[in-house]
C-alpha positions in Angstrom: 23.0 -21.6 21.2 19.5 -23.0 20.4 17.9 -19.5 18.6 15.0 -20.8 17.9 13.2 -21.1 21.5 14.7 -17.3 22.5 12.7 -14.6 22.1 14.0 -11.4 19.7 15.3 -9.4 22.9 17.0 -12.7 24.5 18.8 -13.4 20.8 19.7 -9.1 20.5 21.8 -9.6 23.6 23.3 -13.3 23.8 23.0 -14.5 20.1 26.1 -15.3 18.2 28.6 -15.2 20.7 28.6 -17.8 23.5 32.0 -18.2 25.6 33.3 -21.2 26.5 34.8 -21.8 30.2 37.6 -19.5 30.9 36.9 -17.4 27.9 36.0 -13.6 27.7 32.3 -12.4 28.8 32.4 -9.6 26.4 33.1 -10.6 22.9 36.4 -10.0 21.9 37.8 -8.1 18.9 40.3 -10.4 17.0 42.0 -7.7 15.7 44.5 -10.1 13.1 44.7 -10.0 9.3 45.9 -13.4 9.7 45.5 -17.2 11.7 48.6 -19.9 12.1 48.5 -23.5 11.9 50.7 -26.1 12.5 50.9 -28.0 8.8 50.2 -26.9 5.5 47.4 -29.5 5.2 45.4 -27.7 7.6 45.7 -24.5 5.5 45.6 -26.6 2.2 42.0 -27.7 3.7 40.8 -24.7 4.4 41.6 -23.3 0.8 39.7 -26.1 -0.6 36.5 -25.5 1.6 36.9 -28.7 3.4 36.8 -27.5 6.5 35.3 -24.6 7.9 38.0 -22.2 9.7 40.0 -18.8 9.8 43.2 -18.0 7.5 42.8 -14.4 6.4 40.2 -11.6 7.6 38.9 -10.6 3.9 37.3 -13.6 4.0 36.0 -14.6 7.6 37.1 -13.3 11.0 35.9 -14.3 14.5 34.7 -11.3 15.4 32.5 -10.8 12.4 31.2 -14.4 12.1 30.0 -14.0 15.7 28.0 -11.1 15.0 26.7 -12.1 11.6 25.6 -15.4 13.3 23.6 -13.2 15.8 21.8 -11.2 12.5 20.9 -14.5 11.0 19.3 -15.6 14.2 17.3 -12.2 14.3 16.3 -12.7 10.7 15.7 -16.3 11.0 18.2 -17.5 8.6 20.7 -20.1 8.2 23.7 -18.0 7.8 25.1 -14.2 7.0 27.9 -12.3 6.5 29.0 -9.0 7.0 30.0 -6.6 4.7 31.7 -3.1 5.0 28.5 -1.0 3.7 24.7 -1.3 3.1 26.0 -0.4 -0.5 28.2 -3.5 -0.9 25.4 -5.6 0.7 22.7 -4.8 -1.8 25.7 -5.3 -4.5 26.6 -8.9 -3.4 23.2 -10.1 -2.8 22.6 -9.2 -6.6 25.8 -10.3 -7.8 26.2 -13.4 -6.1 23.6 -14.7 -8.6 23.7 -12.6 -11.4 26.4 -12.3 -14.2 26.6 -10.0 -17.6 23.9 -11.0 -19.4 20.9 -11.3 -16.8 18.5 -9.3 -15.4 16.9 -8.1 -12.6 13.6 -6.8 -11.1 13.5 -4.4 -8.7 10.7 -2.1 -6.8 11.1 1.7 -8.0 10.8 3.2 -4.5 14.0 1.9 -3.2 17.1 4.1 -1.6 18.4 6.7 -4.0 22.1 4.4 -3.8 20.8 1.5 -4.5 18.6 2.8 -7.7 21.6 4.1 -9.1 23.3 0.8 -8.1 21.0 -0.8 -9.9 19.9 1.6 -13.2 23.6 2.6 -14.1 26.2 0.7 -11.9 24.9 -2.9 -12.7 24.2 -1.9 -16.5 27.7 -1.0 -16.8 28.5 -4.7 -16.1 25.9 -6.2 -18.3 23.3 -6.5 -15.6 19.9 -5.2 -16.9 17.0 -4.1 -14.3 13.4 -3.4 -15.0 11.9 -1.0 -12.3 8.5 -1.5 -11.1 5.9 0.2 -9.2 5.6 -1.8 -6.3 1.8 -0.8 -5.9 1.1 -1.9 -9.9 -0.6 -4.9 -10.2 0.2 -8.4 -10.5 0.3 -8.6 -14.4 1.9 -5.1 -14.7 4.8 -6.6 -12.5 4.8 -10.0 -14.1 5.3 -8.7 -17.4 8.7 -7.2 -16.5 10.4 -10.3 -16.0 12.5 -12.6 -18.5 13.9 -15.3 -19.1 17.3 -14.5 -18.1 15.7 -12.8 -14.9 17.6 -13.6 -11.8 15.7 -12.2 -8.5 13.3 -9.3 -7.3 14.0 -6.9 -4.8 12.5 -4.3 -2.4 12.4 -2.3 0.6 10.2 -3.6 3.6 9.8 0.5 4.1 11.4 2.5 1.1 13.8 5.1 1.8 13.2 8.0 2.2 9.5 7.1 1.2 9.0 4.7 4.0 6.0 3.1 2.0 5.4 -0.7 3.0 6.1 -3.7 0.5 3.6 -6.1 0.2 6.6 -9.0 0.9 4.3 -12.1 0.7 2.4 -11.1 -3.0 6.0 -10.1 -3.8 7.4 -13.5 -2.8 4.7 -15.5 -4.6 6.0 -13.2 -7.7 9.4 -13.9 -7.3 8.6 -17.8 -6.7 6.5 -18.4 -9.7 9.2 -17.3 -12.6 12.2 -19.6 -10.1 13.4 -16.6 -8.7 14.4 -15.8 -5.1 12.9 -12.2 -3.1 15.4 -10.5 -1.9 14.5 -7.7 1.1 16.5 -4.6 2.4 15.2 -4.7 5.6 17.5 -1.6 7.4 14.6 0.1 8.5 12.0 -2.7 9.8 14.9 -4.3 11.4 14.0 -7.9 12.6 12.2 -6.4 15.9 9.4 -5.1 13.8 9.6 -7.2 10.3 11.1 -10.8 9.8 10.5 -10.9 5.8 11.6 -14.3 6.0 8.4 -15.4 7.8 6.7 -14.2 5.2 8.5 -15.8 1.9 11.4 -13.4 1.6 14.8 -15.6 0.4 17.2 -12.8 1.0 17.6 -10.0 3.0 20.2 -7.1 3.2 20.7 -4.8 6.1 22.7 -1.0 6.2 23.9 -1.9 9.7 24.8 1.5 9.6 21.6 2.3 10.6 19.2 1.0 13.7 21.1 -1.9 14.2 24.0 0.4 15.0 22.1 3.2 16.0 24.8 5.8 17.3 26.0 6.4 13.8 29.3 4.8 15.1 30.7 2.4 12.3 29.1 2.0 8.7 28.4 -1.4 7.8 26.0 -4.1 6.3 24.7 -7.4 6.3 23.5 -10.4 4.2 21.3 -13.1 5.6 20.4 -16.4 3.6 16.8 -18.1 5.1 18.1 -21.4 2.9 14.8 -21.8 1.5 15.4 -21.3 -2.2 15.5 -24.3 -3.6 18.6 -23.5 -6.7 18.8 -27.1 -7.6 15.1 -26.8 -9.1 16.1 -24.0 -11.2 19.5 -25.0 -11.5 19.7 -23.8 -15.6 18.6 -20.4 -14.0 22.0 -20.7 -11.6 24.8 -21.7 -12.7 27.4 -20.0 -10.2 25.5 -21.7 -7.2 24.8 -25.7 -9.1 27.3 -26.6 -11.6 31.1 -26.8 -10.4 33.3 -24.0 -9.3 37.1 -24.4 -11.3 38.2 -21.9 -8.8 37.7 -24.1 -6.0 38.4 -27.6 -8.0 35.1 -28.3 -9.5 33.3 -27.8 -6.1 29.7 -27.1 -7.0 28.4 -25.5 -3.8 24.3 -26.9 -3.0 26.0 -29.8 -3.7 28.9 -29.5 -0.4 27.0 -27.1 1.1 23.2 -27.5 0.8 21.1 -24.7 2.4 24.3 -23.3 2.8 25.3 -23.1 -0.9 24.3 -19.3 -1.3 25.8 -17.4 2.0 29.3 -19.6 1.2 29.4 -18.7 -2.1 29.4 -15.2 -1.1 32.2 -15.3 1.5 34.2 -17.8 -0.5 34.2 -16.0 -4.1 32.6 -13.1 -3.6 34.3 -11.6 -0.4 37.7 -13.3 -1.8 37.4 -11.5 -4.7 36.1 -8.2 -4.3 37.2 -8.0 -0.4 34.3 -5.5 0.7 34.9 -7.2 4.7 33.5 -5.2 7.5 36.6 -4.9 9.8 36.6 -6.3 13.6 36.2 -2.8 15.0 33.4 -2.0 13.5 31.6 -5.7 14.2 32.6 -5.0 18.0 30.4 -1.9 18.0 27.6 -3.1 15.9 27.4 -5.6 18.6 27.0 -3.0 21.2 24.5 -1.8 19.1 22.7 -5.2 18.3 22.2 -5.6 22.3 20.0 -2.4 22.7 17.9 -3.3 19.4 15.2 -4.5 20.8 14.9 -1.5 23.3 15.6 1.4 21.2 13.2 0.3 17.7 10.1 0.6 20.6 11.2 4.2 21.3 11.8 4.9 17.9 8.2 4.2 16.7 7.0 5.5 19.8 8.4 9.5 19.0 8.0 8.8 15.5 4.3 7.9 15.3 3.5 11.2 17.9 5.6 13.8 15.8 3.4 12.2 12.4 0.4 13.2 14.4 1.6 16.3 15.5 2.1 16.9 11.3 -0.5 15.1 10.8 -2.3 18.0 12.7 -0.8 21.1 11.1 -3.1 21.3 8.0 -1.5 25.1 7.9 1.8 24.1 7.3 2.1 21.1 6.7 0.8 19.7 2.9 1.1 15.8 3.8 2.5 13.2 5.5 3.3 9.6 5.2 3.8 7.1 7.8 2.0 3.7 7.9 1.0 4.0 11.7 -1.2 7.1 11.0 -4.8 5.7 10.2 -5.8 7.0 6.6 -2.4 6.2 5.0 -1.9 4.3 2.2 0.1 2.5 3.8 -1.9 1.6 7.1 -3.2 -2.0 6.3 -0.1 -2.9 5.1 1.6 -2.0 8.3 -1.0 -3.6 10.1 -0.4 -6.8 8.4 3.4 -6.7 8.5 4.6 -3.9 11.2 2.0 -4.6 13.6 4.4 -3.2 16.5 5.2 -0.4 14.9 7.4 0.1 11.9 10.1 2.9 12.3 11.0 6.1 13.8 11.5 7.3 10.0 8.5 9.5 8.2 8.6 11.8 5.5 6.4 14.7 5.0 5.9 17.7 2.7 5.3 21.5 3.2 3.0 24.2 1.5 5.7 25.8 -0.3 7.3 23.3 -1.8 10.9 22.4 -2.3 12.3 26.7 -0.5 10.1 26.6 2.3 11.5 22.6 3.8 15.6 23.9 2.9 14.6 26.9 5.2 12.3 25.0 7.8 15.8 22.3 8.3 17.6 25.2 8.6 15.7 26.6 11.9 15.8 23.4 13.6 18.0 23.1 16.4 17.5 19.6 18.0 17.1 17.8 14.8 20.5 17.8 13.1 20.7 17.8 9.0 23.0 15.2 8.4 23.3 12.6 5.8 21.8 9.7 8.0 19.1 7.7 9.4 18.2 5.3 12.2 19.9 7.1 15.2 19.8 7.5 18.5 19.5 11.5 17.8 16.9 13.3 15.7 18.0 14.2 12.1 16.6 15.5 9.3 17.4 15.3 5.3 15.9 16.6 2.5 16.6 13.8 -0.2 16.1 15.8 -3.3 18.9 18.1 -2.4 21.3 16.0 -0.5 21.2 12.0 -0.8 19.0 11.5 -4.3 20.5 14.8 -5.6 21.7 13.3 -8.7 18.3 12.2 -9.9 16.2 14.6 -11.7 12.7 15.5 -11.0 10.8 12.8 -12.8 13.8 9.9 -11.3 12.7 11.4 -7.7 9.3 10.9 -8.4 9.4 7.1 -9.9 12.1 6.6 -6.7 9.5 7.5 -4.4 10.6 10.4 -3.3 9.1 13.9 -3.9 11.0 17.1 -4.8 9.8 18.4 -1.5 9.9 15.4 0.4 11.8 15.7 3.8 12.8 12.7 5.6 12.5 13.1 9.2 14.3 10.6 11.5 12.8 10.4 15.2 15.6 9.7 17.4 15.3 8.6 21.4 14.7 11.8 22.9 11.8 12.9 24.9 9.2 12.9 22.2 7.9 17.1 23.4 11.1 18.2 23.3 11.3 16.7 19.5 7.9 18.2 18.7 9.2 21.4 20.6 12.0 21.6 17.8 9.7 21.5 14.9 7.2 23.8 16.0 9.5 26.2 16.7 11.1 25.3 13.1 7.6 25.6 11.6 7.0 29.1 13.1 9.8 31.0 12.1 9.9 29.0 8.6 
């Protein structure tokens, strides 16, 4: 299918999966651990990455491929894979490049997981990170790089935070010390943000989240733009330029070009570490994938009237963020990269402090308290004692994400009906 001349709503439904004559409308689930061939030759070659086809689902399944190939469309990259959590995304895109020894740079105000990922997980395997605040300036960010750094990374909106990164001052960071961007898109999503477009190498998805939407199957994504040129820093990586003894010597720009980085993550990360998405759950993040482009509108839509609702309720309510509210700190930003909205997440605070939001969640009744984002119903968190509950005070703060922060999730209800719940909430609170 020729992506490039479809639109983002013609690619959310027919991307990715295209049947033949005779073959199944609806994309099937190939639901096999395994593939049979007629000779050991044609196995042999696929071992060796000679050819491209299917031998054992760990690595690459039908099913998966198909929907990772509609993801890359939506993104505008050359190639993705699926993986079985947002976690093991972010972990993979890091690690596909990095080894003991190297560093990373990251943006502070990034989703609680992925910060401890990154400040205790990683260091435990010799992987060093250097948080920065993604708001400092130019010089304050470039002095946290080395010269064993490997890649920067940040949140298109941080979680629960939902600030916006600046992707294209980021990118010309990342670019002038040889290193690629790499973006967690999940919120955005590529309706409202394409951070390729704007210099981002990499970017990871939670596909748990909006692309899913009904909190059905938890799941992630990787998606390579091919535009990092790794030969010109190829002392800087190794894994991806010099040969590969576990496959023969292969050295992977070299056999696979603009390829080199998504095949090196299938083919030795995926083999290796095996953190696969399974069919099932590709099947229904499909389902999910084709209502995108319907359901991010509505999303923004609910989200930016219950901000201005808070916005509103100077006796209750101490602040709240959201880019699409006009005063923000975030506003131009959004402007410039979210201009159709950004997300039907916002976070606020109430006079009170940290008591008064645990009882105000506890008086809603549409919005649900649960730990997730992104869906089709109205949810509610608050971070500092659920999700980011093992980071102190002062680590909440540098993670963007206030002791009496509450992340509130705007499903696809009727918008009164949501504001409804959180007056009523707010009254007896």
């Amino acid at each position: 299918m020729e992506t490039k001349k479809y639109k983002i709503g013609t690619l959310c439904v027919q991307a990715g999966y295209r049947p033949a004559n005779g073959q199944p409308r609806v994309m099937p689930i190939v639901q096999s651990t395994t593939f049979k061939y007629e000779t050991s030759e044609q196995m042999a070659r696929l071992f060796d990455l000679e050819e491209s086809g299917y031998f054992y689902s760990r690595l690459q399944n039908p099913t998966c491929d198909n929907v990772a190939a509609k993801i890359a469309a939506l993104e505008g990259g050359v190639g993705a894979i699926l993986t079985s959590s947002g976690q093991a995304a972010s972990f993979y895109a890091v690690l596909n490049i990095c080894s003991a020894g190297d560093h990373i740079v990251s943006a502070t105000n990034i989703y609680g997981g992925t910060f401890n990922l990154f400040g205790v997980t990683l260091r435990k395997m010799g992987i060093e990170v250097t948080f920065v605040d993604p708001d400092a300036s130019d010089d304050e960010i470039k002095a946290a790089f080395r010269p064993e750094t490997k890649a920067l990374f940040g949140e298109t909106l941080s979680n629960p935070g939902v600030a916006v990164l600046d992707i294209e001052r980021f990118a010309r960071l990342a670019h002038s010390h040889g290193v690629p961007l790499i973006v967690d898109n999940t919120f955005a999503t590529p309706v409202n943000c394409r951070p390729i477009e704007w210099g981002a190498d990499i970017v990871t998805h939670s596909t748990t989240k909006y692309m899913d939407g009904h909190a059905t199957a938890v799941g992630g994504a990787i998606v390579d733009s091919g535009n990092f040129d790794w030969e010109a820093h190829a002392d800087k990586f190794p894994g991806l330029t010099t040969p590969d003894e576990s496959y023969h010597g292969l050295t992977y720009t070299k056999a696979f070009g603009r390829m080199a980085y998504i095949t090196k993550a299938t083919a030795q990360l995926m083999r290796d570490l095996g953190s696969s998405q399974s069919p099932q759950n590709a099947f229904l993040l499909n389902l999910g994938l084709e209502t995108l482009h319907l359901r991010v509108p509505r999303h923004c839509e609910n989200a930016q009237r219950v901000a201005e609702y808070l916005a509103a309720r100077t006796d209750k309510v101490a602040w709240v963020h959201y880019c699409g509210l006009p005063g923000d700190k975030y506003y131009e930003l959004g402007r410039k990269y979210l201009p159709g909205g950004s997300c039907g997440v916002l976070s606020f605070g109430l006079k009170g402090g940290r008591e008064v939001a645990i009882r105000f969640m506890d008086s809603l009744r549409l919005a649900a308290i649960v730990t997730h984002v992104a869906d089709a119903r109205t949810c509610v968190l608050h971070p500092a004692s659920h999700t980011h509950r093992q980071l102190s005070d002062e680590q909440l703060s540098e993670a963007g994400s206030a002791p009496d922060l509450i992340r509130f999730s705007a499903g696809i209800e009727d918008a009164d009906d949501i504001i409804a719940d959180i007056e009523q909430a707010l009254a007896a609170e």
